[in-house]
Every structure is written in C-alpha cells, then in structure tokens.
C-alpha positions in Angstrom: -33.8 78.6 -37.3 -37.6 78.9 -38.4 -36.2 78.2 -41.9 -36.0 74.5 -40.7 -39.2 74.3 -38.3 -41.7 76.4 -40.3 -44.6 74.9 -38.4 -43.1 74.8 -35.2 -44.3 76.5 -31.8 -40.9 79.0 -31.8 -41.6 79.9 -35.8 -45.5 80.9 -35.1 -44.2 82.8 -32.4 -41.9 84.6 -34.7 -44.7 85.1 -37.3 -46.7 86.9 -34.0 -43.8 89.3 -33.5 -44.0 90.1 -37.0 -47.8 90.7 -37.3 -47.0 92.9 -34.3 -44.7 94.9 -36.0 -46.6 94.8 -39.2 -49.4 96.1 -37.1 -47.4 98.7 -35.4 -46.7 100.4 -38.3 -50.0 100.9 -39.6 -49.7 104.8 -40.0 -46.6 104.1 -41.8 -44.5 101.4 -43.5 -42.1 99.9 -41.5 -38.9 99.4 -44.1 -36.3 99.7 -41.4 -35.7 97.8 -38.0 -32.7 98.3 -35.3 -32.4 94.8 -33.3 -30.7 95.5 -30.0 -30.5 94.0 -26.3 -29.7 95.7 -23.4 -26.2 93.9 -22.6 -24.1 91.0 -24.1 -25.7 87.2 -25.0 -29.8 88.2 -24.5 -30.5 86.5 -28.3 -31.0 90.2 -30.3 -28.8 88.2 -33.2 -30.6 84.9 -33.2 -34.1 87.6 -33.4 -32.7 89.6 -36.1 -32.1 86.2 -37.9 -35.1 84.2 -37.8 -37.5 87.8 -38.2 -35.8 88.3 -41.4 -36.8 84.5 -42.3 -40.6 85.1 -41.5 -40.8 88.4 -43.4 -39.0 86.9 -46.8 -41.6 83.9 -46.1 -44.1 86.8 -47.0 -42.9 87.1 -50.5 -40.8 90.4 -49.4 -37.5 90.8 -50.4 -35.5 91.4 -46.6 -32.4 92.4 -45.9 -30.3 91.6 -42.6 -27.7 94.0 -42.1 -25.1 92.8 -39.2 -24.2 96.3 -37.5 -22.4 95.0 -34.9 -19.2 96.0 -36.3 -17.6 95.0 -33.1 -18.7 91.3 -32.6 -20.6 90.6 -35.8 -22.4 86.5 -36.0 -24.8 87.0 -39.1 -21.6 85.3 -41.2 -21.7 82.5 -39.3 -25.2 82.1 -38.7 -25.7 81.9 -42.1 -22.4 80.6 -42.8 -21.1 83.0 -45.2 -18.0 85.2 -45.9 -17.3 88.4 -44.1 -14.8 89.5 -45.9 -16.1 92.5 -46.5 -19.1 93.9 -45.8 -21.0 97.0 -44.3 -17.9 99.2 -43.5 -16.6 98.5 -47.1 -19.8 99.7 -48.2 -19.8 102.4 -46.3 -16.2 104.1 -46.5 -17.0 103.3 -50.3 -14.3 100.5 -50.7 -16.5 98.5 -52.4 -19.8 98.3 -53.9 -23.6 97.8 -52.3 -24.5 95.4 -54.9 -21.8 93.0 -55.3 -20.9 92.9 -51.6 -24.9 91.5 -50.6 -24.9 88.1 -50.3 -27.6 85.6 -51.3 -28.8 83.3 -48.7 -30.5 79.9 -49.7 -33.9 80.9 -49.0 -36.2 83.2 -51.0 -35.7 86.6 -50.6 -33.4 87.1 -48.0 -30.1 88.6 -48.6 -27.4 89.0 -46.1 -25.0 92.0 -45.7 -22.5 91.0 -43.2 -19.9 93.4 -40.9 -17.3 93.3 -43.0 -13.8 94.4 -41.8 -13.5 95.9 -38.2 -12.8 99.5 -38.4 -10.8 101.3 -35.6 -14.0 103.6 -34.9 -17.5 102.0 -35.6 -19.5 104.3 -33.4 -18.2 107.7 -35.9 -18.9 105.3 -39.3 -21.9 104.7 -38.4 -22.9 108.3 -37.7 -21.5 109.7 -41.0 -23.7 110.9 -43.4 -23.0 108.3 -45.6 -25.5 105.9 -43.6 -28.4 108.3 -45.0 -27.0 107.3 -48.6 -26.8 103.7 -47.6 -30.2 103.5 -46.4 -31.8 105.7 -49.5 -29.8 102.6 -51.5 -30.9 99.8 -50.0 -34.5 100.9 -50.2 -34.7 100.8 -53.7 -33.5 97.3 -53.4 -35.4 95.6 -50.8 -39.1 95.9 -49.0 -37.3 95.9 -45.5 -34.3 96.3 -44.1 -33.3 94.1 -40.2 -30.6 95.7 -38.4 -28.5 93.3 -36.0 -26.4 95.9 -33.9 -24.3 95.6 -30.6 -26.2 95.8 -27.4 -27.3 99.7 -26.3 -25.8 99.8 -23.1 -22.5 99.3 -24.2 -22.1 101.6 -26.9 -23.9 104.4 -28.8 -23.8 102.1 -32.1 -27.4 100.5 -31.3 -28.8 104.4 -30.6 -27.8 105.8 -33.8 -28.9 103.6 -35.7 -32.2 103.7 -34.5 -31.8 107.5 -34.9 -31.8 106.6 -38.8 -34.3 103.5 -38.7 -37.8 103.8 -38.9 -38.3 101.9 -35.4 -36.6 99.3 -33.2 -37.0 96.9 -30.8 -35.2 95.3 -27.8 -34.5 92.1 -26.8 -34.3 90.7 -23.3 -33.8 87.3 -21.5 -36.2 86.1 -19.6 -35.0 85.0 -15.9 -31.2 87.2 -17.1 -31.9 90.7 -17.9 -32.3 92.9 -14.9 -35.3 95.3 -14.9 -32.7 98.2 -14.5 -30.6 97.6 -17.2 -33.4 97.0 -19.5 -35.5 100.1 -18.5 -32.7 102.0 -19.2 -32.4 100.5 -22.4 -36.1 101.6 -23.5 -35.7 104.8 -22.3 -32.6 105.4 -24.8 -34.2 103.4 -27.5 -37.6 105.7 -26.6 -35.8 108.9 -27.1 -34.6 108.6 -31.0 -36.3 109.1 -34.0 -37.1 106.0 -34.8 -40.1 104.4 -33.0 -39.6 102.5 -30.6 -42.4 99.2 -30.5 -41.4 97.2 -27.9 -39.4 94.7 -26.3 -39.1 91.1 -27.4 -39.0 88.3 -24.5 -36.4 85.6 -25.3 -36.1 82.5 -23.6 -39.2 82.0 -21.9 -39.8 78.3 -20.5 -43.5 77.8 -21.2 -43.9 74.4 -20.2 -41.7 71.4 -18.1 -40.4 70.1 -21.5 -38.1 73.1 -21.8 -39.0 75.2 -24.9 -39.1 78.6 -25.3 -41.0 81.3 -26.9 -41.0 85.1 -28.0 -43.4 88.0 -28.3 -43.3 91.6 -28.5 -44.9 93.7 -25.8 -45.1 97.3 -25.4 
C-alpha cells in the first residue's frame, strides 16, 4: 500500500492517476468515483485502496466506500469490521456516522459492505443512494467507490449512473480487449463521466515491478 512506500515508483504512479483525475475534472469537481474492472481479480480493489491514500495525503478528507456487496475486501485490506456497513446504512438499520470507520491514516475513513443482502443490484438502485450520497458530501471532499466488476452485474453501472465519473481497471497481459471494450462502452454510456481506464500490472523492467496510469 502507498501508505507504506510513499516515495516508491508504484506510489508516484498513483499520485499520476490522481493528477489525471484531478485534471479531468477541471470543468467540474470530481467528489465521486466508481472503481470497476471488467471481470473478477484485474486489481479495481487494491486501486480504490491505495487512490484513496494519495488523495487523503492531499489534506482531503476521502471516503472509500466498498460496493461490492457481493465479494466485499476493503475490511480486510484495512483490517477492519464489517459488521455492518453500506447496506445497514442504506435500508436505514443503522446510522451514516457511527457506522464510518476511521483508518490509521489522516483523513481517510472507510465504509465497508456491511451485511450481504439477498438483492444488491435493487439496493443500490433505490432512491435512497441519492440520500446517501447528498450525506456523505457534507462529510467528506471525495468519495472512492470499490464496486464488483461491470460485466458481471449491473451494480458497477448504477453506480456510476449516480457518481460523478468512473474509471476501469484492467490487467495488463489478462484482460481481453473484448471484454474490456465492452466494459467502456457501458461505463461510457451513464451519467457519470467516464475518464479512462487504469493499466494494472504492467512489468516495466526485468526486476518485476509494476506500474499504473490512466489513459483515455
């Protein structure tokens, strides 16, 4: 995680992708970002994750919402309860402010999954997700969305429906150009704007590292 390697290769890279997006939203203030890969195991958590770290180094206060309500990892990644969490918040069985969670560095709060519910697509359609978001904003500068990959359920498309853009992450040498042009197009076509794709997992030199970048 960049928290540890702040000067490392991989962190600059993530402080690139988030002058990009800074950049991106010039006309307008980004405040709200849906995370999302074409398919299973591409990185889109590991992204959401370590963006949120580089923004909150700016002094913002972030939030990182995990909206993968079907295979949620921001708990773990941060190592923290998920006892309850977005779907709480959201069928109103408990409250936005007690259920955020602090993290141990500055600024960035963590709003896990919370308790699977038998339909995730339909929760996070309701128009209780236009409440949630007019909450939050009062509460922090921006607001990461980690949600389940677009291709295998609607989640990731409305949520970028009520985001104010999105970006997609694919594995270099993994993700098929099919599968992830299909992907942009459905990420292309909502309401939010859409800024680009995120490479993961690129070797850049023999020793094996890897780096990330957002392209249009």
């Amino acid at each position: 995680m960049t928290k540890y390697i702040p000067k490392s290769f991989i962190s600059e890279q993530y402080k690139t992708l988030r002058t990009n997006i800074t950049f991106s939203g010039k006309d307008s203030t980004i405040r709200s970002i849906t995370v999302s890969s074409p398919l299973n195991g591409e990185g889109k958590s590991t992204i959401s994750s370590n963006l949120a770290v580089v923004f909150s180094q700016q002094g913002k206060k972030i939030l990182i919402v995990d909206a993968d309500l079907r295979r949620p990892s921001q708990h773990h990644i941060f190592k923290l309860s998920n006892s309850v969490g977005l779907s709480d918040v959201i069928n109103k069985q408990t409250d936005l402010k007690v259920t955020i969670q602090e993290t141990d560095i500055d600024g960035l709060f963590v709003l896990t999954s919370g308790g699977q519910p038998p339909n995730p697509s339909e929760l996070l359609s309701s128009e209780a997700i236009d409440q949630f978001l007019a909450d939050v904003y009062k509460l922090f500068d921006m607001v990461i969305f980690d949600t389940p990959p677009i291709l295998a359920v609607t989640d990731a498309q409305l949520m970028a429906n009520n985001t104010d853009a999105s970006i997609l992450v694919i594995e270099s040498g993994s993700t098929d150009i099919k599968s992830a042009s299909q992907a942009i197009e459905i990420l292309s076509s909502t309401k939010g704007r859409f800024l680009g794709t995120v490479l993961n997992k690129k070797k850049f030199n023999k020793k094996g590292n890897y780096y990330n970048y957002l392209v249009r």
